[in-house]
N, CA, C and O atoms as a DFTB+ gen file, in Angstrom:
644 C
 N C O
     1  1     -65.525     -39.854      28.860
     2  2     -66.951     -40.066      28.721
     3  2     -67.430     -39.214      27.547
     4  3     -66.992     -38.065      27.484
     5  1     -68.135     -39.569      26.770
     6  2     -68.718     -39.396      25.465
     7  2     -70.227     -38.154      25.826
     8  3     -71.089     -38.206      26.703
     9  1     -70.047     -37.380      24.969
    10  2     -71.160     -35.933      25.653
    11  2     -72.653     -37.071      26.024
    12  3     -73.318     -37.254      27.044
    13  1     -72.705     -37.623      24.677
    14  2     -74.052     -38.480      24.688
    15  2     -74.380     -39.364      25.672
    16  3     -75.537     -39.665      25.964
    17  1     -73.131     -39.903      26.331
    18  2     -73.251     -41.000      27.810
    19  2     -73.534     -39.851      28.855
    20  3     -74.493     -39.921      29.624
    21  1     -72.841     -39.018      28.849
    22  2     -72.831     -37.614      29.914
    23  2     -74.352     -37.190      29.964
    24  3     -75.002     -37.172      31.009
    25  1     -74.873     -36.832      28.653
    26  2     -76.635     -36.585      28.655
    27  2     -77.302     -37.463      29.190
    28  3     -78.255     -37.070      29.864
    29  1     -77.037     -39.070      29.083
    30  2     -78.010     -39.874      29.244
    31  2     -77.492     -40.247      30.835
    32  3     -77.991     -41.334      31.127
    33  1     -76.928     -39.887      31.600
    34  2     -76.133     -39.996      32.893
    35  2     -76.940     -39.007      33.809
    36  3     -77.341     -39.186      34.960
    37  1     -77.076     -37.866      32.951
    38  2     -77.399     -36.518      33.750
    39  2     -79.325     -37.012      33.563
    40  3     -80.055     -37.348      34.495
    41  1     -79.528     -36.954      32.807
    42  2     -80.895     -37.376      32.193
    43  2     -81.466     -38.643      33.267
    44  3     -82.505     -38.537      33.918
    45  1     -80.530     -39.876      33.298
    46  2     -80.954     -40.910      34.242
    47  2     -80.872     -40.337      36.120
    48  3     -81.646     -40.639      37.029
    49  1     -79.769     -39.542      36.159
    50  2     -80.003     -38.787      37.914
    51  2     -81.451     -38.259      38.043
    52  3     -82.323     -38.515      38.873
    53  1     -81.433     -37.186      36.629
    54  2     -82.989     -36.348      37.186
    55  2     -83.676     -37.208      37.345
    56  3     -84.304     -36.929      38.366
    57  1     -84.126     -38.526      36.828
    58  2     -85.269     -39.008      36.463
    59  2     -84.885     -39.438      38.422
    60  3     -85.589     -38.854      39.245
    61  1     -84.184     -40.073      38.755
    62  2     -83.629     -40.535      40.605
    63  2     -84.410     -39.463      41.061
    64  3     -85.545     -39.351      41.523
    65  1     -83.480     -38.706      40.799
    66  2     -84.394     -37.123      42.128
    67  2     -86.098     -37.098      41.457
    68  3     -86.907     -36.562      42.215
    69  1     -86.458     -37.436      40.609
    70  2     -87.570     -36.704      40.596
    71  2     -88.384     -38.243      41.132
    72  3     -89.305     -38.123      41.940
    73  1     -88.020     -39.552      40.679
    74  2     -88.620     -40.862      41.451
    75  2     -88.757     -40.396      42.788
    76  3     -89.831     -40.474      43.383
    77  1     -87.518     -39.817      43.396
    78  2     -87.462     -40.037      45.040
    79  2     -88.147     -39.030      45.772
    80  3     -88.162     -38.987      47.002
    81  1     -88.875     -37.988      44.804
    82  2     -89.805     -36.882      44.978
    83  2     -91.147     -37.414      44.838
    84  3     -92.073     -37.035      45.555
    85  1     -91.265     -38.271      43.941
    86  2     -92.846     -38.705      43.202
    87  2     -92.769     -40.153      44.662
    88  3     -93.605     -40.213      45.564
    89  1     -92.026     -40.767      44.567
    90  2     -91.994     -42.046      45.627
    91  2     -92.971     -41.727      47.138
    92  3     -93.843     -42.334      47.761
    93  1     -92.284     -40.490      47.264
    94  2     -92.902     -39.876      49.026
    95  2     -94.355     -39.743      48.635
    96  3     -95.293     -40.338      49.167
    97  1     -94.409     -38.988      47.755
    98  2     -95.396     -38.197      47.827
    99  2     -96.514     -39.424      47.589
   100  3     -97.461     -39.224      48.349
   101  1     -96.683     -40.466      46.890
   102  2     -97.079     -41.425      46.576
   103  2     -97.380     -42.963      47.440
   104  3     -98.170     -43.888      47.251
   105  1     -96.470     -42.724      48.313
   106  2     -96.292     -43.471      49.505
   107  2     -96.107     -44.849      48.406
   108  3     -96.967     -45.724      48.305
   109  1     -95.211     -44.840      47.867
   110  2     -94.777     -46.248      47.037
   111  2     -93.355     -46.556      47.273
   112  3     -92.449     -46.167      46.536
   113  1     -93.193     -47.299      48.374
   114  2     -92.323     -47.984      49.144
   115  2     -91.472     -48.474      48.268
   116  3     -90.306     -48.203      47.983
   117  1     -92.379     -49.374      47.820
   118  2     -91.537     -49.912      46.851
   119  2     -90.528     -49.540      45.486
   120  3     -89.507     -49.967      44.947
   121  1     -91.491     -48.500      45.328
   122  2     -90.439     -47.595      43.988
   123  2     -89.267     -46.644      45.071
   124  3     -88.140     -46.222      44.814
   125  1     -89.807     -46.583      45.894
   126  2     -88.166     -46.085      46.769
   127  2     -87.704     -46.548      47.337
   128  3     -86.903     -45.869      47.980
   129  1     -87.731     -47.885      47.620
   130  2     -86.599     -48.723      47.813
   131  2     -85.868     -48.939      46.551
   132  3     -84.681     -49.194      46.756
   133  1     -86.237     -48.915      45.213
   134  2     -85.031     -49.115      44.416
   135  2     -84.511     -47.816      43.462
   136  3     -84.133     -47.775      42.290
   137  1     -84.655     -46.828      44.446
   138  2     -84.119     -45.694      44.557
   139  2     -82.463     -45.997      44.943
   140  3     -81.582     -45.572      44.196
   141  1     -82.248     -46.517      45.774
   142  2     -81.259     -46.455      46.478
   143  2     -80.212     -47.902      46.982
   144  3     -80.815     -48.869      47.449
   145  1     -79.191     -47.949      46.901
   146  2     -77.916     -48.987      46.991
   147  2     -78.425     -49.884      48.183
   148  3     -79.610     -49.796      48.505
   149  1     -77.599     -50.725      48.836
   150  2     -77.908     -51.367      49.450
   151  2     -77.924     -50.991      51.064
   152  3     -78.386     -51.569      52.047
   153  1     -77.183     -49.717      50.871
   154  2     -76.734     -49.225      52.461
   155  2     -76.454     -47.740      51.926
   156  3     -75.961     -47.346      50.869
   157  1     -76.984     -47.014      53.128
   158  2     -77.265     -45.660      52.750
   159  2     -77.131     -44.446      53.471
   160  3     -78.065     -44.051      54.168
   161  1     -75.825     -43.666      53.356
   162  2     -75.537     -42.162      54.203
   163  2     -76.532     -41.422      54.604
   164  3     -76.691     -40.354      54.013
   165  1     -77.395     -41.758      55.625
   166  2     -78.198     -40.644      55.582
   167  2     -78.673     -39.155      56.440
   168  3     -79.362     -39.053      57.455
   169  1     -78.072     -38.166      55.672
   170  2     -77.830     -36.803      57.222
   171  2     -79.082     -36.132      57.168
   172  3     -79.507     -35.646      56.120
   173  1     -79.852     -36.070      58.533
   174  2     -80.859     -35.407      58.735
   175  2     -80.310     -34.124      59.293
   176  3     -81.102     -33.206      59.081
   177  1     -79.033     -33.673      60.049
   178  2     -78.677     -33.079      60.590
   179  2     -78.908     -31.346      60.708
   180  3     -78.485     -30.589      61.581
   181  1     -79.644     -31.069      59.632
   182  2     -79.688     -29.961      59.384
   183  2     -81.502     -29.710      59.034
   184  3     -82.085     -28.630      58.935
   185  1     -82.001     -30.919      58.921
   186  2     -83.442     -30.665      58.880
   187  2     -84.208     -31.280      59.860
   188  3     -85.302     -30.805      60.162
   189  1     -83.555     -32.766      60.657
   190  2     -85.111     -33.186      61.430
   191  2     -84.341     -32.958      62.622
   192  3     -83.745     -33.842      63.237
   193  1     -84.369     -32.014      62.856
   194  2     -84.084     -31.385      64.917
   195  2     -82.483     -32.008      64.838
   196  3     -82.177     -32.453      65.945
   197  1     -81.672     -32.120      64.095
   198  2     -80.302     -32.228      64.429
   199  2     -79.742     -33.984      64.806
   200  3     -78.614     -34.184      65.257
   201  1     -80.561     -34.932      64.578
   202  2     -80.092     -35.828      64.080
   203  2     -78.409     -36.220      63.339
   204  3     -77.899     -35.594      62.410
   205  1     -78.009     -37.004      63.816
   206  2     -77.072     -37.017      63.414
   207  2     -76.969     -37.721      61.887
   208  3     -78.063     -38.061      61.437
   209  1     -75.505     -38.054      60.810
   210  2     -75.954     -38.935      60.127
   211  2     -75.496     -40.204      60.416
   212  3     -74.746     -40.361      61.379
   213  1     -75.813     -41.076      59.767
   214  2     -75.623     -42.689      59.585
   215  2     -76.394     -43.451      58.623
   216  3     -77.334     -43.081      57.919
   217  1     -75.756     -44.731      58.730
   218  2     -75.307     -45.433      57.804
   219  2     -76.812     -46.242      57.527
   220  3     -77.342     -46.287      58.637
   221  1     -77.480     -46.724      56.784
   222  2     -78.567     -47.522      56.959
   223  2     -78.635     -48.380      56.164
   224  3     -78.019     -48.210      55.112
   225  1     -79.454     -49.700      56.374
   226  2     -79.493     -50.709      55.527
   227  2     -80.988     -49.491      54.448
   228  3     -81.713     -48.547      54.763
   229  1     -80.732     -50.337      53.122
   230  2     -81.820     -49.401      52.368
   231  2     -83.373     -49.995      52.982
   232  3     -84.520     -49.552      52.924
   233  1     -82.960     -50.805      53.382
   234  2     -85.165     -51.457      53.139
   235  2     -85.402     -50.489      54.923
   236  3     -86.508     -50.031      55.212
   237  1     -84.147     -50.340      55.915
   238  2     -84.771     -49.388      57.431
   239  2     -84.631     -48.096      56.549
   240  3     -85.634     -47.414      56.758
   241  1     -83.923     -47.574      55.784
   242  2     -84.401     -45.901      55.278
   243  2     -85.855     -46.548      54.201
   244  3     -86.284     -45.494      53.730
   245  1     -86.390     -47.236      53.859
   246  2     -87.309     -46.515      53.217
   247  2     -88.618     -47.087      55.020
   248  3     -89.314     -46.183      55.482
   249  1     -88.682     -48.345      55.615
   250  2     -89.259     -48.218      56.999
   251  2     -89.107     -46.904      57.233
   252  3     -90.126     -46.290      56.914
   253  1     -88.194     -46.175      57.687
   254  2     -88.265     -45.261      58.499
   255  2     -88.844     -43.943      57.629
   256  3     -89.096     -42.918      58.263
   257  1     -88.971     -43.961      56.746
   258  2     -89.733     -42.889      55.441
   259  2     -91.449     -43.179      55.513
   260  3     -92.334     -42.327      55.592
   261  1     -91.605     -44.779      55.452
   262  2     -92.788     -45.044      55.709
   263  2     -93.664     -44.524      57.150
   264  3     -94.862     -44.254      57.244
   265  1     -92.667     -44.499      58.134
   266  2     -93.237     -44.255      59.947
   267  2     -93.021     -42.849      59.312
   268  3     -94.060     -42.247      59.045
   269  1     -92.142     -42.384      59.099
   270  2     -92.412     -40.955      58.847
   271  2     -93.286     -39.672      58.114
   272  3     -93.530     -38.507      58.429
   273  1     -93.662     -40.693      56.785
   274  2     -94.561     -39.687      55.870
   275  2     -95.979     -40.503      55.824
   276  3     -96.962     -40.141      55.178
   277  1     -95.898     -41.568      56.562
   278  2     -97.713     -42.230      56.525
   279  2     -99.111     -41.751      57.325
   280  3    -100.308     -41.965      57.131
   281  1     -98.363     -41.013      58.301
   282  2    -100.070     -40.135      58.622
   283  2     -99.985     -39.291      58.359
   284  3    -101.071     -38.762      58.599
   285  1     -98.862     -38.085      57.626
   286  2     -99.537     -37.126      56.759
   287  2    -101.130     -37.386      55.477
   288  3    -101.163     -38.328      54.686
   289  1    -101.796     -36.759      55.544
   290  2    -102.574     -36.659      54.840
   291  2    -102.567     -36.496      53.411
   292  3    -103.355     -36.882      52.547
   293  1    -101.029     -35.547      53.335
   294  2    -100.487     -35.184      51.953
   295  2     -99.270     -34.382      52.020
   296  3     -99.038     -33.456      52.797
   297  1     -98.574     -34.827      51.168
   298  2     -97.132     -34.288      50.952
   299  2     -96.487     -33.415      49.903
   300  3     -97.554     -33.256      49.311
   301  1     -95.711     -32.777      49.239
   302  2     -95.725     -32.264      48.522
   303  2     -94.211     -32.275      48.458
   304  3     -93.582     -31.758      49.381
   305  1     -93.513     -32.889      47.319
   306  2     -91.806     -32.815      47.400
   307  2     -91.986     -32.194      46.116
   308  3     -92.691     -32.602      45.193
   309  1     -91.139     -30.972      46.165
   310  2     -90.482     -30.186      44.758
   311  2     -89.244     -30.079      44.481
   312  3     -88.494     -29.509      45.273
   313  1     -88.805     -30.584      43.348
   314  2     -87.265     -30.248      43.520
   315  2     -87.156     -29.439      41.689
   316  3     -87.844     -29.386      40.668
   317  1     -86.156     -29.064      42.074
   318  2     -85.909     -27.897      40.900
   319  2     -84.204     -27.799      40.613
   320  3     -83.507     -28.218      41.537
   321  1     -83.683     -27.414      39.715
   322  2     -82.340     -26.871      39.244
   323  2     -81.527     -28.083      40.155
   324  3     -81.263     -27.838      41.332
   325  1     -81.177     -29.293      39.598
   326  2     -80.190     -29.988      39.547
   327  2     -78.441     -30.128      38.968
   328  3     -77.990     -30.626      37.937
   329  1     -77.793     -29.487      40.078
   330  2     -76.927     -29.587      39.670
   331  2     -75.884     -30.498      39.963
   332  3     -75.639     -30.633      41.161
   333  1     -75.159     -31.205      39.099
   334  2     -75.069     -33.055      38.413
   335  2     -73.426     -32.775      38.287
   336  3     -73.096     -31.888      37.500
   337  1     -72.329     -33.516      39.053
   338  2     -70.856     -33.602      38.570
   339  2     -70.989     -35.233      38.636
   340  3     -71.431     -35.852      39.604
   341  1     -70.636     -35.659      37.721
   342  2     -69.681     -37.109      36.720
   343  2     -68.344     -37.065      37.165
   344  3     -67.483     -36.187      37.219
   345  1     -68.436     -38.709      37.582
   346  2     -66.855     -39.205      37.905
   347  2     -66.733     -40.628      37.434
   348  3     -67.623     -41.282      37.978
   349  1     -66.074     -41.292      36.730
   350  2     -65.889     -42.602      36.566
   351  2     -67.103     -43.484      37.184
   352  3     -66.732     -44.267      38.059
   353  1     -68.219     -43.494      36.941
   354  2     -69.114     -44.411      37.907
   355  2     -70.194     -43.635      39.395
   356  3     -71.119     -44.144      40.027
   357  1     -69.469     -42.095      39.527
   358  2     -70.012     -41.563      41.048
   359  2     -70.586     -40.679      40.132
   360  3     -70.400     -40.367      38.956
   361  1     -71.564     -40.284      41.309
   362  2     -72.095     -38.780      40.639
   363  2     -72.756     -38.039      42.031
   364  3     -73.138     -38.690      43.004
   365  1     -72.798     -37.008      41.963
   366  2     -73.102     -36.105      42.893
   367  2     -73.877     -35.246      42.319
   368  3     -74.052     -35.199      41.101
   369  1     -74.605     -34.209      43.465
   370  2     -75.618     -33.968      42.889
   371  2     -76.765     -32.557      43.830
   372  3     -77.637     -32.731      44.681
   373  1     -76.532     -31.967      43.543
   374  2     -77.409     -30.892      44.495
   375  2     -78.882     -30.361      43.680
   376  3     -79.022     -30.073      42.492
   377  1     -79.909     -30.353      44.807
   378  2     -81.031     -29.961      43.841
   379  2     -81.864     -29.084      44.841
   380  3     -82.000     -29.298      46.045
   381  1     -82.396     -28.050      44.103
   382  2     -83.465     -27.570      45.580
   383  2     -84.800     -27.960      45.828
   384  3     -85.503     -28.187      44.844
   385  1     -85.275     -28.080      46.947
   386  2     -86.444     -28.742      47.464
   387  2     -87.627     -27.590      48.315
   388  3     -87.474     -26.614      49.049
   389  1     -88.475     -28.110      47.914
   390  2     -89.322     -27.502      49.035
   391  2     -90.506     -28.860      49.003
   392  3     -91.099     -29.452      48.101
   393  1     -90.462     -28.979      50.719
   394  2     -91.151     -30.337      51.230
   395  2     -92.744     -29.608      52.287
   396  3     -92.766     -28.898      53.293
   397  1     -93.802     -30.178      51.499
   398  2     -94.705     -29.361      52.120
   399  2     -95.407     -30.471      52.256
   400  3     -95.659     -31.164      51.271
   401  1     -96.009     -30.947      54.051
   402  2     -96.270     -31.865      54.765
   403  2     -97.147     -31.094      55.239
   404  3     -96.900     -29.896      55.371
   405  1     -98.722     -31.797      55.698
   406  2    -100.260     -31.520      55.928
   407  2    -100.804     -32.839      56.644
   408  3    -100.961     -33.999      56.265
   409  1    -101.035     -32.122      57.910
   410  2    -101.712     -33.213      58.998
   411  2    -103.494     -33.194      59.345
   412  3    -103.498     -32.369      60.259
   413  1    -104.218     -33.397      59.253
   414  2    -106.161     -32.712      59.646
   415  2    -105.242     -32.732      61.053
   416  3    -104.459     -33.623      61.379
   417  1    -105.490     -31.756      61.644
   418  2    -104.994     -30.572      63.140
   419  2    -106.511     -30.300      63.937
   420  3    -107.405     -29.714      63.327
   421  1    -106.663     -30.662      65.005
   422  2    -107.822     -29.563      65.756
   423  2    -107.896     -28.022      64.977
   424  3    -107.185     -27.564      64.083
   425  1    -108.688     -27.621      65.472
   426  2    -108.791     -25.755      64.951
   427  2    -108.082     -25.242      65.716
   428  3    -107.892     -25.467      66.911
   429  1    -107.594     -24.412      64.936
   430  2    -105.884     -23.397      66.276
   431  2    -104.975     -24.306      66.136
   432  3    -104.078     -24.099      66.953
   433  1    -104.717     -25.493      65.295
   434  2    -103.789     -26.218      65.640
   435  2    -102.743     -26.359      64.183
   436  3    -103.036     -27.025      63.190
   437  1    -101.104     -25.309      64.424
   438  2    -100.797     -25.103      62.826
   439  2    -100.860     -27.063      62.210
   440  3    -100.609     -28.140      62.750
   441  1    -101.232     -26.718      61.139
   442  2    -101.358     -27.949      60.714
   443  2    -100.396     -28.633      59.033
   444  3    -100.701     -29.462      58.176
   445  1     -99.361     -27.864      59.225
   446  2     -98.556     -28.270      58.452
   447  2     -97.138     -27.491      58.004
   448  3     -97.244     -26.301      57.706
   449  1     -96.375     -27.854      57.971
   450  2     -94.894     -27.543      57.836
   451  2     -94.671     -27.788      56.432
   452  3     -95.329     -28.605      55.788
   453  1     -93.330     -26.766      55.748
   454  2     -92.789     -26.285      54.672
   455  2     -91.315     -26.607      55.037
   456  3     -91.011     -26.338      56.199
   457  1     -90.634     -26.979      54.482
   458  2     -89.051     -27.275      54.353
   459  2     -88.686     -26.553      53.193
   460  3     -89.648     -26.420      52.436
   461  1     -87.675     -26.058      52.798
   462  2     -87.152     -25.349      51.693
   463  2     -85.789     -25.378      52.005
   464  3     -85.225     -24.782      52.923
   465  1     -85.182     -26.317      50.945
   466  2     -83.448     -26.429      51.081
   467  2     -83.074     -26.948      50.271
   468  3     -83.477     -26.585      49.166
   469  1     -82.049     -28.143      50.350
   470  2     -81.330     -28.963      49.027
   471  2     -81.387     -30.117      49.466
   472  3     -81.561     -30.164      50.683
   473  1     -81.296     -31.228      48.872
   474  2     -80.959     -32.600      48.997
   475  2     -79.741     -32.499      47.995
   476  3     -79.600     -32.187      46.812
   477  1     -78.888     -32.933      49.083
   478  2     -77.159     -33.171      48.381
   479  2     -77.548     -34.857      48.602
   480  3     -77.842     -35.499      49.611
   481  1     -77.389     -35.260      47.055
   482  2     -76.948     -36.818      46.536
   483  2     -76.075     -37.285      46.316
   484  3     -75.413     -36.787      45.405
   485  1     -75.564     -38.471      46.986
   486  2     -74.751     -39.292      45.986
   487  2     -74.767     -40.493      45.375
   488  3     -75.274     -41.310      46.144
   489  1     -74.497     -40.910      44.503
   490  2     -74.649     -42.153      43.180
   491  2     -74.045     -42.858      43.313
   492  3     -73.106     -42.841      44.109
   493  1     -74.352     -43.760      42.579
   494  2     -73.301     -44.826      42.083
   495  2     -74.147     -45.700      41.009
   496  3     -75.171     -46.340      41.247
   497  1     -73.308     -45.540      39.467
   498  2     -73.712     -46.400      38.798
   499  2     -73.838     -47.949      38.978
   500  3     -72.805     -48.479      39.387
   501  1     -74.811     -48.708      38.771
   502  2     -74.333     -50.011      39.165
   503  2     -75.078     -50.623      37.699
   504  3     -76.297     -50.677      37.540
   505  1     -74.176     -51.009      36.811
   506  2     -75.232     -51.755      34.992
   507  2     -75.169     -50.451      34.918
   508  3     -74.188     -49.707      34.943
   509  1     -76.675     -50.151      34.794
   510  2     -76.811     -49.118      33.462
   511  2     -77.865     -48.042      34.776
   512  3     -78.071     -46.851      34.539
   513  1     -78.256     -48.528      35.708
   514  2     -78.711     -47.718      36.795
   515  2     -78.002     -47.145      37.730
   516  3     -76.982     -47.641      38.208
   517  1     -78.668     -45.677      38.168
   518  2     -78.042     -45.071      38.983
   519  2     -78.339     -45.015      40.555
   520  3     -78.194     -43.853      40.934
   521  1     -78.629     -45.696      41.386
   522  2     -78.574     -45.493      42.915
   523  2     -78.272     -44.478      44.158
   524  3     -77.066     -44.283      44.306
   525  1     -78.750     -44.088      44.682
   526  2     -78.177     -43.209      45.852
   527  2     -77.383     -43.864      46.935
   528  3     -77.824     -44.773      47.637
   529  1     -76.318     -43.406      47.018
   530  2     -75.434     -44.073      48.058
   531  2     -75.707     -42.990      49.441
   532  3     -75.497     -43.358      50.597
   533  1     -76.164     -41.728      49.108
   534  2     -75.970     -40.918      50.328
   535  2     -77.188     -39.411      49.945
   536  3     -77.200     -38.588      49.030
   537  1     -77.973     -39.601      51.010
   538  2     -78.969     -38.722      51.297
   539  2     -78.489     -37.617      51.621
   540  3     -77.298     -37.917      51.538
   541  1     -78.500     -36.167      52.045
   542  2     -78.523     -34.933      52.934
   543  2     -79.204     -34.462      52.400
   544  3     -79.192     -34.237      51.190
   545  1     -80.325     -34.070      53.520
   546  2     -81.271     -33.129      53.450
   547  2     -80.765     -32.044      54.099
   548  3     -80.432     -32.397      55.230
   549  1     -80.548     -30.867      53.908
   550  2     -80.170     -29.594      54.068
   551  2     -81.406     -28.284      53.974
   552  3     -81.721     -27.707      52.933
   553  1     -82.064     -27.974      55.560
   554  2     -82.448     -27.070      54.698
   555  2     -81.524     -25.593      55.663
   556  3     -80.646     -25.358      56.494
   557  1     -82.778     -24.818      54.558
   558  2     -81.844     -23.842      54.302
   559  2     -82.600     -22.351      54.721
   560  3     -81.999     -21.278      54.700
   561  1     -84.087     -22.519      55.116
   562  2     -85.012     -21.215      55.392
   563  2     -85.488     -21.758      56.735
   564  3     -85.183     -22.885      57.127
   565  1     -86.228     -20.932      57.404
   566  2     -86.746     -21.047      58.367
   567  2     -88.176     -21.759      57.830
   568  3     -89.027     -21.373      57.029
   569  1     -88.025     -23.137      58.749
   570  2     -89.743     -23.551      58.513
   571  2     -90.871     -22.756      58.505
   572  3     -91.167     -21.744      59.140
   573  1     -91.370     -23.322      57.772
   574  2     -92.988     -22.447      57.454
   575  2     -93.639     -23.345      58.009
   576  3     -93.365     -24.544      57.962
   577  1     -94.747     -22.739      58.701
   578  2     -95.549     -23.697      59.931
   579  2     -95.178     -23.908      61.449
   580  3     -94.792     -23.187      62.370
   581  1     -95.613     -25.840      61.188
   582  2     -94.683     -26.141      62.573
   583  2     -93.981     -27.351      61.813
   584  3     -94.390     -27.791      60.738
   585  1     -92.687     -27.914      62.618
   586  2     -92.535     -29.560      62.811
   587  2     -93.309     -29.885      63.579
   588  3     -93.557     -31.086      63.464
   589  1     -93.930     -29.330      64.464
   590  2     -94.539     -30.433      65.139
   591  2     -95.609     -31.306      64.277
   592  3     -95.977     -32.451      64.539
   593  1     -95.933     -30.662      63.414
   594  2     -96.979     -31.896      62.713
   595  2     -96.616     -33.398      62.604
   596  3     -97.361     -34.378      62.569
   597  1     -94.799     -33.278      62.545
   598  2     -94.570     -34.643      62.462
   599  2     -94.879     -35.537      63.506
   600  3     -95.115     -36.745      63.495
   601  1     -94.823     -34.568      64.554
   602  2     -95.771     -35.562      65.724
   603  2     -96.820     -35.546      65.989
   604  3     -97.015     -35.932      67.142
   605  1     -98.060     -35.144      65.218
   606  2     -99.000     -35.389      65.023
   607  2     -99.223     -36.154      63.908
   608  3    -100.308     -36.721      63.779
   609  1     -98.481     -36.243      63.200
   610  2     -98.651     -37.545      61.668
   611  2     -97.965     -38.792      62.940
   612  3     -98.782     -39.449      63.585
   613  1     -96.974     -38.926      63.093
   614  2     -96.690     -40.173      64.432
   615  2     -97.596     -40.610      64.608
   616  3     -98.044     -41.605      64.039
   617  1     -98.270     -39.758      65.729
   618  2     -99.786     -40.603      66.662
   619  2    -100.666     -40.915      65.516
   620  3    -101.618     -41.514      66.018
   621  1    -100.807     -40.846      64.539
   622  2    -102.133     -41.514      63.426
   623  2    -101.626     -42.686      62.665
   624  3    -102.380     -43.313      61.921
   625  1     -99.854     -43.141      62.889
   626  2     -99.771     -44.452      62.403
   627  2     -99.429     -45.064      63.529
   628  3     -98.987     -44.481      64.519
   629  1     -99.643     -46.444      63.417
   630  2     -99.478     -48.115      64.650
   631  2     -97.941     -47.553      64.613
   632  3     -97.252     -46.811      63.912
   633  1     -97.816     -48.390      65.843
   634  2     -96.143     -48.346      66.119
   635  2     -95.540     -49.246      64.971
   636  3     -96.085     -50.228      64.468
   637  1     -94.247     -48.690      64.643
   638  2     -93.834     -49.537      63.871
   639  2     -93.196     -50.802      64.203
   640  3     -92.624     -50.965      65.281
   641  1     -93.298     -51.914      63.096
   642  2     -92.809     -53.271      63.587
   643  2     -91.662     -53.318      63.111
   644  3     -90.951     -54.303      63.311
């Protein structure tokens, strides 16, 4: 691989991680669904209460992103220092995150949670685009706040269809 394909390789991932940061926060479904391959690794295991991982069709991971980040009020995905290994077509990929989620709470009621960890990626070129074949969210500090907000963002969207 040629340094200049290698730049424009590394250059096309960030622009992935930073879509799949701007996507949430934006609630644009649609730009994150073509984030990602057709079927998709995805490990919560270490951030949403121990979930296991599995396999998903892409259009139920971005559904299940939608039930998940639509009654927050506001979100906040940061990611920073991407670090990017190249393989014939794969690419991998670690970046750090901090995910800051805000619910309107009664008074006395914490009203929003902080995540701080990594999202480990994986790729796959397909043409001239790069795809995520595999999610892990990893974090890595003790939440700031609560999770429970996520079940208070729950009860403010319809059940999902």
């Amino acid at each position: 691989m040629s340094t200049l394909e290698e730049l424009l390789d590394r250059a096309a991932i960030a622009n992935v991680v930073t879509g799949l940061a701007h996507a949430q926060d934006d609630k644009d479904w649609d730009a994150l669904r073509q984030l990602f391959s057709d079927e998709v690794l995805l490990d919560l295991s270490t951030h949403h209460f121990g979930e296991p991982p599995a396999t998903l069709p892409a259009a139920e991971l971005v559904t299940l992103a939608r039930n998940t980040l639509q009654g927050f009020d506001c979100t906040h995905h940061a990611t920073s220092n991407p670090k990017v290994r190249l393989s014939a077509g794969e690419a991998w990929c670690r970046v750090h995150v901090v995910a800051h989620h805000h619910v309107t709470a009664d008074p006395g009621v914490v009203d929003h949670c902080t995540m701080r960890g990594y999202w480990r990626l994986a790729l796959h070129k397909a043409g001239e685009r790069w795809l995520i074949t595999r999610w892990a969210v990893q974090r890595t500090c003790p939440w700031e706040g609560s999770p429970d907000v996520y079940a208070l963002a729950a009860q403010r969207c319809p059940a999902p269809s």
